[in-house]
C-alpha positions as CSV (number, residue, x, y, z in Angstrom):
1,X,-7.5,-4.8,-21.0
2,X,-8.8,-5.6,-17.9
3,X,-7.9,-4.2,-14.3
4,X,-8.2,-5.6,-10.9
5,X,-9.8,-2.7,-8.6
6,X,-10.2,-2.6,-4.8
7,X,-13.3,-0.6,-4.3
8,X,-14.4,1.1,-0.9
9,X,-18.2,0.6,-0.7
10,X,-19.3,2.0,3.1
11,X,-19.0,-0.5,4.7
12,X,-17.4,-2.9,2.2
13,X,-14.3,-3.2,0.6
14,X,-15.1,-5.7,-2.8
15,X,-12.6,-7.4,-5.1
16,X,-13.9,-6.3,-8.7
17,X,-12.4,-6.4,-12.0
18,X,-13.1,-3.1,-14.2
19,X,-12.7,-2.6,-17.6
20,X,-9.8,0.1,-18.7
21,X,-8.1,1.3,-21.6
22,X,-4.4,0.9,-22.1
23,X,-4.2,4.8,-21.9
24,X,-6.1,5.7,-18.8
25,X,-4.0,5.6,-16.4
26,X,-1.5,8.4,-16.6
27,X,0.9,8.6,-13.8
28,X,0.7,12.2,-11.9
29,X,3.7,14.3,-12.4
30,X,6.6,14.2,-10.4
31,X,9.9,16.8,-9.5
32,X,13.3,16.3,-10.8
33,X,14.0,16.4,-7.4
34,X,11.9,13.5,-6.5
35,X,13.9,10.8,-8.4
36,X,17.6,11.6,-6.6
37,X,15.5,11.3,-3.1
38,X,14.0,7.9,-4.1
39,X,17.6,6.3,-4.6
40,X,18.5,7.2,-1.2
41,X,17.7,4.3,1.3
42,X,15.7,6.3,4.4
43,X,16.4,5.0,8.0
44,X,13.0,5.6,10.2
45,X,12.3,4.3,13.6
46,X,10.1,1.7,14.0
47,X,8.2,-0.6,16.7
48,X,8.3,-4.3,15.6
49,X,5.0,-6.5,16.9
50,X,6.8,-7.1,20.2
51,X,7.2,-3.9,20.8
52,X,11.0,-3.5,20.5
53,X,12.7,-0.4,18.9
54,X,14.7,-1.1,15.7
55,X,15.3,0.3,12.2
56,X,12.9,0.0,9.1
57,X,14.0,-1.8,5.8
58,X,14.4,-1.1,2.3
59,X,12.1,-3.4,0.2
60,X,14.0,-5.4,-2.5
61,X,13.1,-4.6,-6.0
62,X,10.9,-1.6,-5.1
63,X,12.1,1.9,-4.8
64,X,12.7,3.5,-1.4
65,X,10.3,5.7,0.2
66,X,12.1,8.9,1.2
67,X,12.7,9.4,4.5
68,X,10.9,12.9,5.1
69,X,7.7,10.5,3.5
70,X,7.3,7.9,5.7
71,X,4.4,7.1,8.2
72,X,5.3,6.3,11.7
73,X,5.7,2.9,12.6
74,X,3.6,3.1,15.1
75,X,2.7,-1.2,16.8
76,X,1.9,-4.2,14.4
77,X,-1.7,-5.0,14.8
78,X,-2.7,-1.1,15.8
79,X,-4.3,1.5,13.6
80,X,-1.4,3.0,11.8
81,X,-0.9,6.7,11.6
82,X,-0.8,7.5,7.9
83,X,1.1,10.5,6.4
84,X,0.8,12.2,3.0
85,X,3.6,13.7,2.0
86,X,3.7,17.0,0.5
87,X,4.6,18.0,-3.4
88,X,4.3,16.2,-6.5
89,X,3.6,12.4,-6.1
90,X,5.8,9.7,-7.1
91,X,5.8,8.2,-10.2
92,X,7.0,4.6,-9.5
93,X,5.8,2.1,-6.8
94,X,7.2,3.2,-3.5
95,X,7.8,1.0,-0.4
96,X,9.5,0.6,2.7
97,X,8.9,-2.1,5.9
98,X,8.2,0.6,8.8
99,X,8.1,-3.0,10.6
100,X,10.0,-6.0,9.5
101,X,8.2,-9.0,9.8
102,X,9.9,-12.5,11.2
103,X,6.7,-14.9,9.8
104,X,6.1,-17.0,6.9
105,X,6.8,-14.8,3.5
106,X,4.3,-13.8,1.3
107,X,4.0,-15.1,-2.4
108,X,2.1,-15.1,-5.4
109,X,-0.6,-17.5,-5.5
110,X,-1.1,-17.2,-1.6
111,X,-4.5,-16.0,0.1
112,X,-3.1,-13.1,2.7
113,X,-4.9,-11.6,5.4
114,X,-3.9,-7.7,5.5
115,X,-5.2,-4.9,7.6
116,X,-4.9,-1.4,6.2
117,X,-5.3,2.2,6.0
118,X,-5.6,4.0,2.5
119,X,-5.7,7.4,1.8
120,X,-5.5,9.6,-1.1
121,X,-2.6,11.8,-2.4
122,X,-4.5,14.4,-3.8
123,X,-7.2,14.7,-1.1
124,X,-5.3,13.7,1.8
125,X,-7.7,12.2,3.5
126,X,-8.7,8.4,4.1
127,X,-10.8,6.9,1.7
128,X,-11.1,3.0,3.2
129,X,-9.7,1.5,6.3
130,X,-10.0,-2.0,7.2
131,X,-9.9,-1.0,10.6
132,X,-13.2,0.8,10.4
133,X,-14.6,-2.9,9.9
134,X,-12.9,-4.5,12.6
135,X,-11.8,-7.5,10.0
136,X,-9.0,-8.2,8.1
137,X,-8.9,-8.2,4.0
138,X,-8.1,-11.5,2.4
139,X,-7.3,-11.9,-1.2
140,X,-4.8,-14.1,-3.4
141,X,-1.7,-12.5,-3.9
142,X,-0.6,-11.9,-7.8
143,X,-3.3,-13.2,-9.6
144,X,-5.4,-9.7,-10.3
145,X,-7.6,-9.7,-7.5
146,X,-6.5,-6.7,-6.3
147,X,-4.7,-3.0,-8.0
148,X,-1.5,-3.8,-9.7
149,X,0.3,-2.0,-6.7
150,X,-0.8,-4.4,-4.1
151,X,-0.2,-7.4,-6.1
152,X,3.7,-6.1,-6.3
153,X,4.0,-4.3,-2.8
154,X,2.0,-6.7,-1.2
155,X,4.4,-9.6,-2.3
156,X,7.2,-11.1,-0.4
157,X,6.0,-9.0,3.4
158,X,6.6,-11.0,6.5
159,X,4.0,-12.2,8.9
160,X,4.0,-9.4,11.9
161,X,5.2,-7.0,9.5
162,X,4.0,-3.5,8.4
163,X,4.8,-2.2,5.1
164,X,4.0,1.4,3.5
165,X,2.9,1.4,0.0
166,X,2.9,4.7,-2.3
167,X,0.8,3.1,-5.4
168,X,1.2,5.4,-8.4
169,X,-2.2,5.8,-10.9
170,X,-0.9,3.2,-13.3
171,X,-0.6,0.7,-10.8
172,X,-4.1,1.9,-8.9
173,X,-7.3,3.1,-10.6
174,X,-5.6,5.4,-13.5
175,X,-8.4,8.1,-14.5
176,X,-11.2,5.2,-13.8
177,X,-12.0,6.5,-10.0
178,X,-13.9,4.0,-8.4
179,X,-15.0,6.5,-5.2
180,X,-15.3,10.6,-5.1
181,X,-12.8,10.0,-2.6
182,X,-10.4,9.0,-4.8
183,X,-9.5,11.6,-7.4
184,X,-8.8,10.8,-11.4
185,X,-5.6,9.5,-11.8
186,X,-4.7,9.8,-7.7
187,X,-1.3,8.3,-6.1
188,X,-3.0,5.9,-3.2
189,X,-1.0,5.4,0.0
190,X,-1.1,2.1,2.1
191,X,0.4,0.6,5.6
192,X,-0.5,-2.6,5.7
193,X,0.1,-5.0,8.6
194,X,0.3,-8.7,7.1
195,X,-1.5,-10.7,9.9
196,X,-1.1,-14.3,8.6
197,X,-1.5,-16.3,5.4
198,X,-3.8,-19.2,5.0
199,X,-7.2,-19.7,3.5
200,X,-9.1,-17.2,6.2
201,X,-9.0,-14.2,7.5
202,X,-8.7,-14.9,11.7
């Protein structure tokens, strides 16, 4: 079958579509432990884009990130601080709005304009940034331009908000690496700010 990928190139982050096989993406292992923690809803505080102090929010239809997991907050439209959490990884999509949004929604079909940070699980350490380029990413949302974990964590974020994203290897690049700084079936973490939807990146 075929796979969306998002692949970190220097200084470019492409849209490609890579051949995979049905089997080759095995999700990492996770603790026994790690599936009671997931159902818990974690309460984290956060900085919405005017600066206010509130709570973050549980993502409908996507399992909770624990609490001890999350990223700070930090301010929509800044660099996010990004934290890998220690242990085994996940092995279902994880999410949580560190900053609830109060735009137009996001849906399938829609070209977004996202700035993120993504780092690896097993390396802990970055592997592509769209801050490094100083320009947002667009892409059309649900339609396999992008890992299977975007397309689903991505989907239904708020304009002005900032959402983490644990991606598990089935959803991500499996055992088909795209980058030495991505490891063979790696868990991918994202915060991504959605900075508006339209047909360009501002």
């Amino acid at each position: 079958m075929k796979r969306a990928t998002l692949v970190a190139t220097g200084t470019a982050l492409l849209l490609a579509t890579a051949a995979c096989s049905s089997n080759s993406s095995t999700p990492s292992s996770s603790t026994s432990g790690v599936a009671s923690a997931n159902t818990a809803s974690p309460t984290a505080p956060t900085t919405s884009a005017s600066g206010s102090t509130g709570t973050g929010a549980a993502v409908p239809g996507i399992t909770a990130i624990p609490a001890a997991d999350l990223s700070p907050a930090g301010t929509f439209g800044t660099r996010p601080t990004v934290t890998v959490p220690s242990g085994s990884s996940p092995s279902q999509l994880e999410a949580w709005d560190l900053i609830a949004g109060t735009g137009a929604t996001a849906a399938a079909g829609e070209t977004v304009n996202v700035q993120y940070d993504g780092y690896s699980w097993t390396n802990r350490k970055e592997f592509d940034a769209s801050w490094n380029r100083g320009q947002a990413l667009s892409f059309s949302l649900g339609v396999g331009q992008v890992i299977k974990g975007w397309d689903e964590g991505v989907a239904g974020m708020k304009v002005g908000g900032r959402r983490e994203i644990i991606i598990p290897p089935r959803l991500a690049y499996g055992a088909q690496s795209p980058t030495s700084a991505i490891a063979p079936n790696d868990t991918l973490i994202f915060v991504v700010d959605l900075v508006s939807i339209g047909s360009s990146s501002p």
